[in-house]
C-alpha positions as CSV (number, residue, x, y, z in Angstrom):
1,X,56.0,-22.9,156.9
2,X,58.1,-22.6,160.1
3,X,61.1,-20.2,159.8
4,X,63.1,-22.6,161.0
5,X,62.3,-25.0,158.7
6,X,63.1,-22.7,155.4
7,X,64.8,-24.7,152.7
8,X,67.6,-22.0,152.6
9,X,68.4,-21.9,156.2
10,X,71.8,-23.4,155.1
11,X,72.7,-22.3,152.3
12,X,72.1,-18.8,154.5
13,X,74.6,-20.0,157.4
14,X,77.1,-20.8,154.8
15,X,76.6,-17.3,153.2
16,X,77.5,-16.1,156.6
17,X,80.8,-18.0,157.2
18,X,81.9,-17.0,154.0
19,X,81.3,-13.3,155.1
20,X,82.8,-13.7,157.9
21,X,86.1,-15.4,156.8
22,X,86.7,-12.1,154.5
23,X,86.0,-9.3,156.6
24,X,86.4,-6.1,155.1
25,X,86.6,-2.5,156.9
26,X,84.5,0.6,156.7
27,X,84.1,1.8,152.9
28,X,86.3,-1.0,151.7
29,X,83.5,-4.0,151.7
30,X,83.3,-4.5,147.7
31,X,83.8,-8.4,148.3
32,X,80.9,-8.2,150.5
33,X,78.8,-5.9,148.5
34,X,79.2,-7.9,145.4
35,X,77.8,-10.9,147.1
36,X,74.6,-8.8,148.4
37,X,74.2,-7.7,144.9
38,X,74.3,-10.9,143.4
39,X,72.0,-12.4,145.7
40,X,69.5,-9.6,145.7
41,X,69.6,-10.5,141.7
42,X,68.7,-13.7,141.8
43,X,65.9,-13.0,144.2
44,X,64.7,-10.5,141.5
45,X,64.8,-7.3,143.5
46,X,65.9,-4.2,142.0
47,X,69.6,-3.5,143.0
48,X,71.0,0.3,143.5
49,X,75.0,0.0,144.6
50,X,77.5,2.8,145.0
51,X,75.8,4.5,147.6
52,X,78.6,5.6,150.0
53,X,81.2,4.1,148.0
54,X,80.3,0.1,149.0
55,X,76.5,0.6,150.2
56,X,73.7,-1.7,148.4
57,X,69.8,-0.9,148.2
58,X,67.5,-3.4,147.0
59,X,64.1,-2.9,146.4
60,X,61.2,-5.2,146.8
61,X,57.5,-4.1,145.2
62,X,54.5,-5.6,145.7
63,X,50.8,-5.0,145.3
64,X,49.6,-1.5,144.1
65,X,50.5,0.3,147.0
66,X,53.0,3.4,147.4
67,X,54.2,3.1,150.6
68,X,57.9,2.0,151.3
69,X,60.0,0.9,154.6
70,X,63.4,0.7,155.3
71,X,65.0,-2.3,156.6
72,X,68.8,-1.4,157.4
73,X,72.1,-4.1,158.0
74,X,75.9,-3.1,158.2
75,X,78.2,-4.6,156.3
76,X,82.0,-4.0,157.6
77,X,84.0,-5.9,160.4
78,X,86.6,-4.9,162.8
79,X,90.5,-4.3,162.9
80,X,91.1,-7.1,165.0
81,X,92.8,-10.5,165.2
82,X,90.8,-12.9,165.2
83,X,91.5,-15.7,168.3
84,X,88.9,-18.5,167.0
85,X,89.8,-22.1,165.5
86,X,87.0,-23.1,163.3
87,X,86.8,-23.3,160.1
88,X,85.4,-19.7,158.7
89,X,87.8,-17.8,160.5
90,X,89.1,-14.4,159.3
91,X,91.5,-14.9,156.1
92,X,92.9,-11.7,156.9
93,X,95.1,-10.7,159.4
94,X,93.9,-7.5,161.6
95,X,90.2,-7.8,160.8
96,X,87.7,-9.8,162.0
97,X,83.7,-9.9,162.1
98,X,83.7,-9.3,165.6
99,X,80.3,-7.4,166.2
100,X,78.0,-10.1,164.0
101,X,77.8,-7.9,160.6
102,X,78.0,-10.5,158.8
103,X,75.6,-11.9,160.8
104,X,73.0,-9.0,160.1
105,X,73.8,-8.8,156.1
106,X,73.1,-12.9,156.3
107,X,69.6,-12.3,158.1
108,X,68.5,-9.5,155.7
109,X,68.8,-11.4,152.9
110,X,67.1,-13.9,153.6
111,X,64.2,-11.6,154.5
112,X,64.9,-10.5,151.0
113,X,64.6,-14.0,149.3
114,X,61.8,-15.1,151.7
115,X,59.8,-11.9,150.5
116,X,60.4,-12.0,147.2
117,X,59.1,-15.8,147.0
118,X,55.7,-14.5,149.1
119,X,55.1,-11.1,148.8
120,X,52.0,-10.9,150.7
121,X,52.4,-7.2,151.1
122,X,51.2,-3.9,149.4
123,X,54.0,-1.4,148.9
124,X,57.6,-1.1,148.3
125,X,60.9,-2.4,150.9
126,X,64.0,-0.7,150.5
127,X,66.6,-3.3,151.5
128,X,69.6,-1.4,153.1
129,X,72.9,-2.7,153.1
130,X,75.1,0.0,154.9
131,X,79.2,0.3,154.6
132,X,81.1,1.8,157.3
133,X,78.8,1.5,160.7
134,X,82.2,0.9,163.0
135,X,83.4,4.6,164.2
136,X,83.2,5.8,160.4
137,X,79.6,6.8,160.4
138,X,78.3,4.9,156.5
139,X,74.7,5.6,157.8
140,X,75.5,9.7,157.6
141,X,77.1,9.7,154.4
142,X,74.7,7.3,152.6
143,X,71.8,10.2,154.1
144,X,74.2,13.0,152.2
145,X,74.6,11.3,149.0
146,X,70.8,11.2,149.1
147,X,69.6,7.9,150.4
148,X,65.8,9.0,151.2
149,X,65.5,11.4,148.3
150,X,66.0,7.7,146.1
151,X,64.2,5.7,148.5
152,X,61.6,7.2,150.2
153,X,60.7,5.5,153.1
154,X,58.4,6.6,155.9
155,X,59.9,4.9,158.5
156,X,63.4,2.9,158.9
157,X,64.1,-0.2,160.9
158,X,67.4,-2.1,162.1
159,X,68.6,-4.6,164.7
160,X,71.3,-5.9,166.5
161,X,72.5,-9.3,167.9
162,X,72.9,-9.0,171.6
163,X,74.9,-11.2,173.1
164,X,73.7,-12.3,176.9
165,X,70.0,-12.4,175.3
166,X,69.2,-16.1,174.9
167,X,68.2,-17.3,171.3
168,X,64.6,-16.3,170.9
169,X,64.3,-13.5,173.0
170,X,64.2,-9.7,171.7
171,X,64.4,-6.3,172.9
172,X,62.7,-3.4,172.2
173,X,62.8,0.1,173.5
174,X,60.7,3.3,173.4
175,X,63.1,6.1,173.6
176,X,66.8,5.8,173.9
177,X,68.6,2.7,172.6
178,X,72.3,3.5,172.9
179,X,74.4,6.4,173.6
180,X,75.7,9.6,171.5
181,X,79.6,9.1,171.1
182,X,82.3,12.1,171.5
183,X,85.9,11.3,171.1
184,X,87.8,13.6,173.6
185,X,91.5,14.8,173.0
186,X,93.7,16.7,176.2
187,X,97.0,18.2,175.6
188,X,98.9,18.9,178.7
189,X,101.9,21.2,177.6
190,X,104.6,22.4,179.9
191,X,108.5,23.1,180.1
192,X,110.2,19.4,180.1
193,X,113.3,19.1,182.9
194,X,115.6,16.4,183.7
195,X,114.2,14.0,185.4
196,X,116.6,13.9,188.0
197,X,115.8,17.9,188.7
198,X,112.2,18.3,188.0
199,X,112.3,21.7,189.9
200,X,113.4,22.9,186.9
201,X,110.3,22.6,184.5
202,X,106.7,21.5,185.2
203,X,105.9,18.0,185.5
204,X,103.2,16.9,182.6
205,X,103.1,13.5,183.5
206,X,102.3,14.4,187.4
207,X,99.7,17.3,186.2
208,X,98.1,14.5,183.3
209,X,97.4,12.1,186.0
210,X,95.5,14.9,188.5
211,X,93.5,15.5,185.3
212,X,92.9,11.9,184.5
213,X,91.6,11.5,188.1
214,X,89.7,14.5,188.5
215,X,88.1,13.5,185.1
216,X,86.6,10.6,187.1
217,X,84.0,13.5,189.2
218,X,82.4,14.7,185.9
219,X,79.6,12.2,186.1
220,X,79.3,11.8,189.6
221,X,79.9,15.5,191.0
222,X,78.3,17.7,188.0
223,X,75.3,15.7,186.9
224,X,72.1,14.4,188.5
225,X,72.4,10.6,189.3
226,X,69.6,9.9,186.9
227,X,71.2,11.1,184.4
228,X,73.3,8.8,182.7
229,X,76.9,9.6,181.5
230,X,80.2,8.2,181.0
231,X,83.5,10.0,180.8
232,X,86.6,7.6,180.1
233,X,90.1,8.3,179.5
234,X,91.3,5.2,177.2
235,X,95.4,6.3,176.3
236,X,98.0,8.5,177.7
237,X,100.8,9.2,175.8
238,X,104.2,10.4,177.2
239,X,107.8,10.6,177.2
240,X,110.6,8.4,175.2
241,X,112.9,8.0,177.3
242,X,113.6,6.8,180.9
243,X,115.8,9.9,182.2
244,X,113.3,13.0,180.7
245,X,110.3,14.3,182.0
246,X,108.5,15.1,178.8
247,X,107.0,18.4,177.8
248,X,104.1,17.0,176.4
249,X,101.2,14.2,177.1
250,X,98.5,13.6,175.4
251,X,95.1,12.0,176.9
252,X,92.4,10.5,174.8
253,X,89.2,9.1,175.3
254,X,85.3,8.7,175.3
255,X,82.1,10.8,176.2
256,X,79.0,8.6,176.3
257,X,75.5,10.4,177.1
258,X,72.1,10.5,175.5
259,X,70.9,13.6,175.9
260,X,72.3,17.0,173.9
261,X,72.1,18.8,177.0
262,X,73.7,16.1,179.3
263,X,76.7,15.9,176.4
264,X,77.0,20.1,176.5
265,X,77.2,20.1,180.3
266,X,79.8,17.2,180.1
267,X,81.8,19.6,177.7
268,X,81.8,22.2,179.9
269,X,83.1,20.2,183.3
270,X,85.3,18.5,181.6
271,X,86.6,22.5,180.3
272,X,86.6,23.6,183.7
273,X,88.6,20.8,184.8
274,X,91.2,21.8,182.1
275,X,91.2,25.0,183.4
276,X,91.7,24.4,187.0
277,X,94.3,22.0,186.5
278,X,96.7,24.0,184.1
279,X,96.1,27.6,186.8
280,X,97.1,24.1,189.7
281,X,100.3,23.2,187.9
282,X,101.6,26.1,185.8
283,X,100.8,24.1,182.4
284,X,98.9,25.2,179.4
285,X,95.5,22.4,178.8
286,X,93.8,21.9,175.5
287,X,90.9,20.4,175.4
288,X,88.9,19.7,172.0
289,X,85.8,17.5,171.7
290,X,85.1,15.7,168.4
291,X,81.3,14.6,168.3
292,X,80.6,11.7,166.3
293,X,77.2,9.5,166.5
294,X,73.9,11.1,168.4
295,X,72.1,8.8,170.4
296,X,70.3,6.6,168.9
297,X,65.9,7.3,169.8
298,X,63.4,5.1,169.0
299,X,60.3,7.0,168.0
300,X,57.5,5.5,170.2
301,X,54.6,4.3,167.5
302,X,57.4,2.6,165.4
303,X,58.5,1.3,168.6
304,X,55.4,0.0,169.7
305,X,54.9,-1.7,166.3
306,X,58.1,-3.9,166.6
307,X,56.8,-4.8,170.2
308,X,53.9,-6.3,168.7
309,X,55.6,-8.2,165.9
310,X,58.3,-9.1,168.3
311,X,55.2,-10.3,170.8
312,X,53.8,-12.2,167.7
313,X,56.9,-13.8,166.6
314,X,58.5,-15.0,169.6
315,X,55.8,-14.7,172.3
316,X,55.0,-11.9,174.5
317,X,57.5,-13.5,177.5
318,X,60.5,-13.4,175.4
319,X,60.1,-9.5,174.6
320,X,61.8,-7.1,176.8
321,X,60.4,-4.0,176.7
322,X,62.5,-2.5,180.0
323,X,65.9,-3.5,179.4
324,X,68.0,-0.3,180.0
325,X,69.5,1.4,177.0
326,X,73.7,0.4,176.3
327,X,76.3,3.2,176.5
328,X,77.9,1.9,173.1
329,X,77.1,3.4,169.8
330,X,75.5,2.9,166.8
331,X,75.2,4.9,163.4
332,X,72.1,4.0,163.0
333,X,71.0,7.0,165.2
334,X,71.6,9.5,161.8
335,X,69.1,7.6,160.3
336,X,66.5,7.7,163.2
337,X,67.4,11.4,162.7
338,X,65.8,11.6,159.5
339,X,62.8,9.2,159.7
340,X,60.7,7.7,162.3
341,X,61.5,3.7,163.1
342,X,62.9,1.6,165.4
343,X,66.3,-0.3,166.3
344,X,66.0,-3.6,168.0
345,X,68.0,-6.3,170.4
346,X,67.7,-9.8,168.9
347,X,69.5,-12.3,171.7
348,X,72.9,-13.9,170.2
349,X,72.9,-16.2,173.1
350,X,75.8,-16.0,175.6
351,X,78.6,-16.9,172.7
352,X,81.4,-18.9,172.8
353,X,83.0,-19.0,176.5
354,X,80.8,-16.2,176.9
355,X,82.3,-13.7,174.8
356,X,80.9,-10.1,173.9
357,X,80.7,-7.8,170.8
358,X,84.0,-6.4,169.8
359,X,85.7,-9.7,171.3
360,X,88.3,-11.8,169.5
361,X,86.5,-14.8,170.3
362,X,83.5,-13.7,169.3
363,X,81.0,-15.6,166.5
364,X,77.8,-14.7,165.3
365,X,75.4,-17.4,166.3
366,X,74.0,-19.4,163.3
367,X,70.5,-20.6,165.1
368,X,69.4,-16.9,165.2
369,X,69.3,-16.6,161.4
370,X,65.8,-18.0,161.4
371,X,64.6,-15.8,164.2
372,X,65.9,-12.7,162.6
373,X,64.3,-13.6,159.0
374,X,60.6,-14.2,160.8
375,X,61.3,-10.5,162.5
376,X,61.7,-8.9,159.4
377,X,59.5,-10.4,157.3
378,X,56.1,-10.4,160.2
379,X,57.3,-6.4,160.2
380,X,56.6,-5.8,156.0
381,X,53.7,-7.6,156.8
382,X,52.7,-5.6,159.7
383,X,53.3,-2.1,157.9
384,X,52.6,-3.2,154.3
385,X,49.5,-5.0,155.4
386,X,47.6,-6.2,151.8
């Protein structure tokens, strides 16, 4: 039987717009949850919830082997207004599926149901359905509350629609896969004035904006040009009123790298910079770095194994294997931490008017279901060959 021509393709797509008219946010997705858990029911799979307050595990066993895989989806949307018309748009105000979650829980399912009715495979799938992947970091605390001591898979797998990949086409990396992520905080402190006599205090608004363009050189002046890095200052916070100069900004933003030692040497520019600037302007600079997902690494054998499977599935021409790694993050990188595995690209198409991830006009695009489902299920068959 074709993928595309599974009897419960629909039913599937309609599972998916459902999801994606109630999105729920990080550690809140019990709507969600219950519907994995009632479907992984009725496909008979053994069902473990609670993990990380909303996260599902099914498991799927077959043959007499003792071997088990991960397969990994996220569950949770986005706090943002939805801008689309149709008909499954989000319910709720300030959240929206805006990254194709729903999109991912709809594709592992059906891997689930597909497997269930043929499981020609010898060993044991853990089905994971993960809470919180958006900045919260589900993957980590579903690892602390013991996710591999329950399920104990050798290796762990996940993917990703991509919009800008065309329907049908799939990429796959050997090493890096998307960046580490490091929220960075600045506090410019000095003695507020008038603003009409500024001689009389320090200007943080005037020193904030040196800093925010010296900022700028940390990639290009104090790294090698091959190594990548991205240093971006997203809000600057300041003053109330027209007639003040404040005493106080504030400066927030991103670190992006992928390597520990590229992140450290960030750190310390970025410190130095600080520095330099307060000694420049007479102001006191704190700096403090808050690291929050690694980089997420393919392990090369696991990496090569999707390749083929991808190459089976779809056809060798439609799998990239030197597309160059994103600079966004993903949680999935904890779990690539603890086991060997591999986190794939599988092409979204461009989306409506071209739209990216994170977009309010963003939808998850309905002809990849099929595409995703073959993926999964040529993978188990792959591993857990009979």
């Amino acid at each position: 039987m074709k993928f595309s021509d599974l009897p419960f393709l629909a039913d599937l797509a309609a599972l998916r717009r459902d999801i994606h008219a109630h999105p729920e946010l990080a550690f809140d997705e019990n709507r969600t949850a219950g519907i994995v858990t009632r479907e992984l029911q009725a496909y008979g799979l053994e069902v473990h919830c609670g993990l990380a307050k909303t996260g599902v595990v099914g498991v799927l066993r077959a043959g007499a082997g003792n071997r088990m895989i991960g397969l990994r989806a996220d569950m949770d949307a986005l706090p943002l207004d939805e801008q689309n018309d149709f008909a499954h748009r989000s319910t709720h105000a300030g959240r929206m599926h805006a990254c194709g979650h729903d999109g991912h829980t709809a594709m592992l399912l059906g891997a689930a149901r597909y497997l269930a009715l043929y499981p020609d495979f010898d060993g044991s799938v853990a089905f994971i359905f993960q809470p919180a992947e958006e900045a919260e970091g589900g993957a980590a605390v579903m690892i602390e509350e013991g996710l591999f001591e329950r399920f104990p898979v050798e290796s762990v797998y996940g993917l990703h629609n991509w919009p800008g990949l065309s329907v049908g086409v799939m990429a796959v990396h050997a090493g890096p896969v998307m960046a580490s992520t490091c929220r960075l905080e600045i506090t410019v402190s000095t003695q507020g004035s008038h603003a009409a006599m500024p001689q009389q205090g320090v200007d943080a608004i005037v020193t904030a904006s040196h800093l925010v363009t010296a900022l700028q050189t940390v990639a290009a002046r104090n790294l090698s040009p091959l190594d990548a890095a991205v240093v971006s200052v997203t809000q600057f916070h300041a003053g109330s009123a027209w007639n003040i100069l404040p005493d106080e900004v504030v400066l927030r933003g991103t670190i992006r790298t992928f390597k520990p030692e590229i992140q450290a040497a960030v750190e310390a520019a970025v410190s130095r910079l600080c520095q330099g600037v307060a000694a420049s302007f007479g102001a006191q600079i704190k700096v403090s770095f808050n690291r929050l997902y690694p980089p997420t690494i393919n392990t090369a054998a696991e990496a090569e194994t999707c390749r083929r499977v991808a190459q089976r599935v779809l056809g060798g021409e439609n799998v990239l294997t030197d597309a160059a790694p994103a600079m966004t993050a993903e949680d999935f990188s904890f779990m690539l931490q603890q086991k060997p595995g591999c986190y794939v690209w599988l092409g979204n198409g461009p989306g409506q008017d071209g739209c990216t991830l994170h977009n309010p006009n963003y939808d998850f695009n309905d002809e990849v279901l099929a595409v995703g489902i073959a993926y999964w299920v040529e993978l188990v068959r792959e591993i857990l060959r009979p």
